[in-house]
C-alpha positions in Angstrom: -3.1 -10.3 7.2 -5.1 -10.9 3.9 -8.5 -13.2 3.2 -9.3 -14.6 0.3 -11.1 -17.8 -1.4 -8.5 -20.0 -0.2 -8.4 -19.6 3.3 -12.4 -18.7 4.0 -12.6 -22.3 5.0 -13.8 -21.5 8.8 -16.1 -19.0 10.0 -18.1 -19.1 13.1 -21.6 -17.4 13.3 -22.4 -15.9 16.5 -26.0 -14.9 17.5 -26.8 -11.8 19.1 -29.6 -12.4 21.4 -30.7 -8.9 22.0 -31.0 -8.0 18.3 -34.0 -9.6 15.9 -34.1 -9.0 12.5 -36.9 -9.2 9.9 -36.8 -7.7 6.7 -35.0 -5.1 4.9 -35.4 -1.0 4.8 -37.9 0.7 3.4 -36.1 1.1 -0.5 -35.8 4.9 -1.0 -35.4 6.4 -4.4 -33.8 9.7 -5.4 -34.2 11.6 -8.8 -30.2 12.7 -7.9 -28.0 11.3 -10.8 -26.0 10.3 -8.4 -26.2 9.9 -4.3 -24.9 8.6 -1.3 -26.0 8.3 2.7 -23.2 7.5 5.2 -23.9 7.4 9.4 -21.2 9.3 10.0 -20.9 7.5 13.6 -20.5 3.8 12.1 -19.4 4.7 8.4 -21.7 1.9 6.9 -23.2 3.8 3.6 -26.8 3.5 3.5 -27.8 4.5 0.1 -25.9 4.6 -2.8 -26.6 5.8 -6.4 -23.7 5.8 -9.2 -21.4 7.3 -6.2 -18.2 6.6 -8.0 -19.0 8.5 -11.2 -17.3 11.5 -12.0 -18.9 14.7 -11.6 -18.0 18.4 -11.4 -18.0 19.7 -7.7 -19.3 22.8 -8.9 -19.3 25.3 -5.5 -18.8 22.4 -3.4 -15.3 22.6 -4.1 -15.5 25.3 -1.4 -15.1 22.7 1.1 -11.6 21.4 0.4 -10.5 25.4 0.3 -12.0 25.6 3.5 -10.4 22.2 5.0 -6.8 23.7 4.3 -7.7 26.8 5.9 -9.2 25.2 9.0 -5.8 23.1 9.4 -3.7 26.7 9.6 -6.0 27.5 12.0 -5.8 24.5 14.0 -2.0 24.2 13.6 -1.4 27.8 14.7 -0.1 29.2 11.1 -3.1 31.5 10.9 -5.9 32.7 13.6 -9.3 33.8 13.1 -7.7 37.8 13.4 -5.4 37.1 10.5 -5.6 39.3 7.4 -4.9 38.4 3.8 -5.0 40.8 0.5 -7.2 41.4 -2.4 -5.5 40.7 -5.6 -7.0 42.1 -8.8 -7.5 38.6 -9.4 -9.8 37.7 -6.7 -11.4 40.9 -6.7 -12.1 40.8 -11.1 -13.6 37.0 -10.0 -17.0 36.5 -11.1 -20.0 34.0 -10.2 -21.0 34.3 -6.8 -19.0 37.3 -4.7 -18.2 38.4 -1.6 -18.0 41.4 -2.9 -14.0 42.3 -1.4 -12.2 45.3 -2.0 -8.7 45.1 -4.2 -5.9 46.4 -2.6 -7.2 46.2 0.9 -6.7 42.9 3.3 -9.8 40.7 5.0 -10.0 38.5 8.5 -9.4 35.1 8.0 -12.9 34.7 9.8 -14.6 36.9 7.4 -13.3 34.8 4.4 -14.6 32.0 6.2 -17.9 33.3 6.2 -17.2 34.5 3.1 -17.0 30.9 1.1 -19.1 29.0 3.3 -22.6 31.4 4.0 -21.8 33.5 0.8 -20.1 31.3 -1.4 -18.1 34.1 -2.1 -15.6 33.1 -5.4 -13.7 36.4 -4.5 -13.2 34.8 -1.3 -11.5 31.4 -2.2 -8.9 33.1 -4.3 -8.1 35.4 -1.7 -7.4 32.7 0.2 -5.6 30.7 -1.8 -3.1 32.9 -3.2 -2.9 34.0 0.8 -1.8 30.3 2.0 0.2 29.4 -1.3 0.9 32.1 -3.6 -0.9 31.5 -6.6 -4.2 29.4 -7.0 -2.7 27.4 -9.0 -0.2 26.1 -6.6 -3.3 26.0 -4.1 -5.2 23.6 -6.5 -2.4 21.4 -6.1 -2.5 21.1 -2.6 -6.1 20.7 -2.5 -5.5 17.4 -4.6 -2.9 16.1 -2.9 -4.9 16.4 0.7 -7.8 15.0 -1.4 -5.5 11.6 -1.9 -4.3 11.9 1.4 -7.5 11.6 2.9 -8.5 8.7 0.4 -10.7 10.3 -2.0 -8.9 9.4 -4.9 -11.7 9.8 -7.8 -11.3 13.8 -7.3 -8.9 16.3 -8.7 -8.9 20.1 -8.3 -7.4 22.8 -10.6 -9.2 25.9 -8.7 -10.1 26.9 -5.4 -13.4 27.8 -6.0 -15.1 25.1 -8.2 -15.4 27.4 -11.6 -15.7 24.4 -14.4 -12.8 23.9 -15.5 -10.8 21.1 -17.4 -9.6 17.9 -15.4 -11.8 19.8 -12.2 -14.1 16.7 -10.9 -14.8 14.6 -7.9 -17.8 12.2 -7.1 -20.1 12.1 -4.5 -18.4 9.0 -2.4 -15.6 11.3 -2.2 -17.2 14.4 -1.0 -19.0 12.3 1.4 -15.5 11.6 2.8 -14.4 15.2 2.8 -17.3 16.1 4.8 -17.0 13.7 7.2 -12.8 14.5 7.9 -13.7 18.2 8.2 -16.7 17.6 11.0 -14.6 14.9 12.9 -11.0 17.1 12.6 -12.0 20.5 13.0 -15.1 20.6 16.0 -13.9 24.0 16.8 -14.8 25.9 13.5 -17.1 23.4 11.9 -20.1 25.4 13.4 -19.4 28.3 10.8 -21.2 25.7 8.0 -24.4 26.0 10.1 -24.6 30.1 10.0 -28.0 31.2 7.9 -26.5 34.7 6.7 -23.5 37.2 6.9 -23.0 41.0 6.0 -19.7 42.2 4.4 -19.5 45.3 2.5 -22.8 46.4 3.8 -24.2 43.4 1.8 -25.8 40.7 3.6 -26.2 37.4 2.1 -28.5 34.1 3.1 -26.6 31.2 3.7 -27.3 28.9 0.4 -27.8 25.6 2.0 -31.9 25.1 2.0 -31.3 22.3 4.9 -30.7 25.0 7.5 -34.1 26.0 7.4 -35.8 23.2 7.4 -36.3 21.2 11.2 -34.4 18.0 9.8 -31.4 18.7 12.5 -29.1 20.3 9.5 -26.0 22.4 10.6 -24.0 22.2 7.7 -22.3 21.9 4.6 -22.2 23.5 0.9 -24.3 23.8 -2.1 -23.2 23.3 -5.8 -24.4 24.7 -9.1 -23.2 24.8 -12.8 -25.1 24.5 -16.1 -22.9 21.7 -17.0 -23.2 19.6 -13.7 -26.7 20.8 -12.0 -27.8 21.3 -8.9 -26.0 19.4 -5.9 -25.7 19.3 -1.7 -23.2 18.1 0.9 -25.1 17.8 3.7 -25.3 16.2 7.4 -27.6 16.3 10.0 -27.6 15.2 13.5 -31.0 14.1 15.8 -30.2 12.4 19.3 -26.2 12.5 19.2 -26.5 10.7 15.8 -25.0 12.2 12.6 -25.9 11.2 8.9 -24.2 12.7 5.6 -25.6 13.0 2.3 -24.3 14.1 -1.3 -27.3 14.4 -4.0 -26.2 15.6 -7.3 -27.1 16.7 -10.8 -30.4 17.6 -10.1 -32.5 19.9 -12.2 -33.5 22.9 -10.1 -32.9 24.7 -6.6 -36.5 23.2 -5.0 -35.6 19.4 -6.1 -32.2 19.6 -4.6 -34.0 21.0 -1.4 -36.5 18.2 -1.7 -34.4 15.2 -2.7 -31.7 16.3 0.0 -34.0 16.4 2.9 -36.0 13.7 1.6 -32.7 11.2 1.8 -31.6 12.0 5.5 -34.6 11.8 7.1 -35.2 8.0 5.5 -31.6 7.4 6.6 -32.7 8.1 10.1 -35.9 6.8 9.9 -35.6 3.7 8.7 -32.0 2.7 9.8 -31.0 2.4 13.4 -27.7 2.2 15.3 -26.1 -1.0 17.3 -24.0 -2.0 19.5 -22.3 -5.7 19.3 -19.1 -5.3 20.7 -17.7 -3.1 23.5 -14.0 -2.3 22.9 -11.6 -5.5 23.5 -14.5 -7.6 24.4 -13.9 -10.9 22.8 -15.6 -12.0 20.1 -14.5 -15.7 19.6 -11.5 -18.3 19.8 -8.9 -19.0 16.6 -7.1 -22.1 16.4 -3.6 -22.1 16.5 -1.2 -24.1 14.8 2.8 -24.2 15.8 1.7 -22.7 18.9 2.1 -23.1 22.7 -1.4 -22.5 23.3 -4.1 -24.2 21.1 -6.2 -20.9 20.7 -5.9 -17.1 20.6 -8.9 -15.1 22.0 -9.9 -12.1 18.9 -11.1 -9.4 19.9 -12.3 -5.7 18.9 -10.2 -3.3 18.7 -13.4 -0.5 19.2 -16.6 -0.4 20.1 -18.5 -2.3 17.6 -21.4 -0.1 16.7 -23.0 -0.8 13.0 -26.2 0.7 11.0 -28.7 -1.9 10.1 -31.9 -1.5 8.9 -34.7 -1.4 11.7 -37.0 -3.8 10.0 -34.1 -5.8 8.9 -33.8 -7.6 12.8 -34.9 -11.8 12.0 -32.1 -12.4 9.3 -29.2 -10.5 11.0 -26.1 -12.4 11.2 -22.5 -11.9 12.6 -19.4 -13.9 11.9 -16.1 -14.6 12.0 -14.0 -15.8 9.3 -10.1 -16.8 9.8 -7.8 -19.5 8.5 -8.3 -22.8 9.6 -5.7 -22.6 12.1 -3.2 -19.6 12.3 0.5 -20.0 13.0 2.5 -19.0 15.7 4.0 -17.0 17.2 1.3 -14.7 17.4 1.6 -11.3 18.8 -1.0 -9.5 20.8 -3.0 -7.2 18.7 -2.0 -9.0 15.3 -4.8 -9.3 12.9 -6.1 -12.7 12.8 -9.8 -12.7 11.1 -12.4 -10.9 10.5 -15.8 -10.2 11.3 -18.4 -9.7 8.9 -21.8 -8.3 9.7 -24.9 -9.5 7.6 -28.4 -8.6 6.8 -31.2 -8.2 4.1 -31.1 -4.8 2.7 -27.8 -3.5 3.3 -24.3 -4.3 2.0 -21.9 -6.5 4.6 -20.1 -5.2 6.8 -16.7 -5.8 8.4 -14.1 -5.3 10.2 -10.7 -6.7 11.5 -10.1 -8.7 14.8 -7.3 -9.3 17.1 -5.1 -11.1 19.0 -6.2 -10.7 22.5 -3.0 -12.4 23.9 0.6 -13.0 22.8 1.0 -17.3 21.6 4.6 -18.4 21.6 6.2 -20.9 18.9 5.6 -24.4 20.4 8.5 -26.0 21.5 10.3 -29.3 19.9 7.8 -32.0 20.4 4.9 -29.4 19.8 6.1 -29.0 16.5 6.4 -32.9 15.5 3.2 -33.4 17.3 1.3 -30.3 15.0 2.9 -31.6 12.2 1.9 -35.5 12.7 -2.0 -33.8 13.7 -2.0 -31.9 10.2 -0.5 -34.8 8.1 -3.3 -37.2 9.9 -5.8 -34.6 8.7 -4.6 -34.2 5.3 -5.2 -37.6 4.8 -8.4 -38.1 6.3 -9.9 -35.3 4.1 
């Protein structure tokens, strides 16, 4: 069911007793070109800075490559013992390597390593030509999981984030890819929090300066090109609670460091996590019109739990907007409003409601009696 103008003519506000709000969040600024802060657990983006503009993924490219070859894993097409070859191509790769052999064939687990600790370019062209032939034809299915999972600002042309023509992304949509690979792959995702690996006698420190700091960082991937600077995906989770950040086109190594830890420990300092609604709990009553029962309990379909500012508590509020009256017959679990959630410092939030109950069509004299109440209400108003 769509809301717009025309039908926002009801809404009822609901106080939440346990929660006060007063004031907004702490602002936070960022010398990142562009930015954005998502709790992972609620999805409510906390920060935002030009997070639709298009940018070069540089090395975090690495992250889709390595998406595609988690889902073999996780569908059973590859395991962590599977080998793939060297081509002259991967091995001839330049930027940061590996360092693979050509003609010889490398564990899927090491290529892992490979791209995410090293951020091996070798690596990702192994592995693309390994799961679809040609890099090319890899690039392509990178983009078309990209609009698949909804990040539709971003389109790849190589596996390993070399600048290319018609190569770019932006930050809201590397948030996103982060977030789908920690929630759909809990089994591997620990391989972005490694500090270093050896191959070829050569060990490597894992790029990612957030591992070494005690901000609660286990993941995910650094990014560098003349062109598009310096820039981190990054999450971090304290007391169960995850946050994601993306900081881009920064100037130098130590202000993408800085920047990057700078943003997620505001995020979980000065916003906290609540709960409003448990899952099905009823939030309020909608009128009904045509239907046997006068009202519909709406309901959560989830547990209701939303990022607010912690200073932002007096001015909170929460409520629910539907039609006037919606008709009947209603099935359970139809959408039938919405509820928005709203406070000083942070952008509203909401989220669909519905049905609790099934409403039949009224009968005969229901009908001619719902349709002498509207007409003695039309003219009235």
């Amino acid at each position: 069911m769509k809301y717009n103008t025309l039908f926002l003519r009801h809404a009822i506000v609901i106080a939440i007793a346990c929660i006060g709000f007063s004031g907004a969040a702490l602002a936070v600024e960022t010398t990142a070109k562009q930015a954005i802060v998502i709790d992972a657990d609620t999805g409510n983006v906390l920060f935002a800075k030009n997070a639709d503009e298009t940018v070069g993924p540089a090395s975090m490219t690495k992250m889709m490559t390595i998406h595609l070859l988690f889902e073999r894993l996780k569908d059973g097409r590859l395991s962590l013992e599977s080998e793939l070859a060297v081509s002259e191509k991967a091995w001839k790769m330049g930027g940061s390597k590996m360092w693979v052999e050509v003609g010889k064939t490398v564990k899927v687990e090491d290529l892992i390593r490979g791209i995410v600790v090293q951020s091996g370019n070798d690596a990702t062209i192994v592995v693309a030509e390994g799961l679809a032939g040609t890099e090319e034809a890899f690039a392509e299915e990178m983009t078309q999981k990209a609009k698949a999972l909804g990040m539709n600002g971003t389109n790849f042309r190589n596996a390993s984030g070399w600048p290319a023509p018609d190569h770019y992304t932006t930050v809201r949509d590397l948030a996103t890819l982060a977030m789908a690979t920690i929630r759909e792959f809990p089994d591997y995702y620990h391989y972005y929090s490694e500090k270093e690996f050896t191959y070829s006698k050569i060990k490597q420190p894992n790029r990612n300066p957030l591992l070494y700091k005690d901000i609660g960082a286990d993941g995910l991937k650094t990014g560098h090109t003349e062109e598009s600077g310096y820039g981190l995906v990054g999450s971090a989770v304290r007391d169960g609670r995850r946050i994601v950040m993306v900081a881009h086109g920064m100037g130098s190594m130590r202000e993408r460091s800085e920047q990057s830890a700078r943003l997620i420990s505001w995020a979980f300092r000065e916003w906290g996590q609540y709960a409003l609604f448990e899952s099905g709990e009823t939030v309020g009553q909608v009128p009904v019109w045509l239907g046997a029962n006068k009202t519909v309990p709406a309901v959560v379909r989830d547990r209701l739990l939303v990022s607010v500012p912690r200073n932002a508590r007096k001015g909170m509020k929460v409520k629910m907007v539907h039609q006037e009256a919606v008709p009947g017959p209603i099935a359970k679990g139809d959408e039938i409003a919405r509820l928005v959630v709203s406070a000083k410092g942070m952008e509203d939030i909401e989220v669909p409601l519905y049905a609790g109950a099934d409403v039949e069509r009224a009968g005969f004299f229901g009908n001619i009696g719902a349709a002498i109440s509207y007409l003695l209400h039309s003219l009235v108003s």
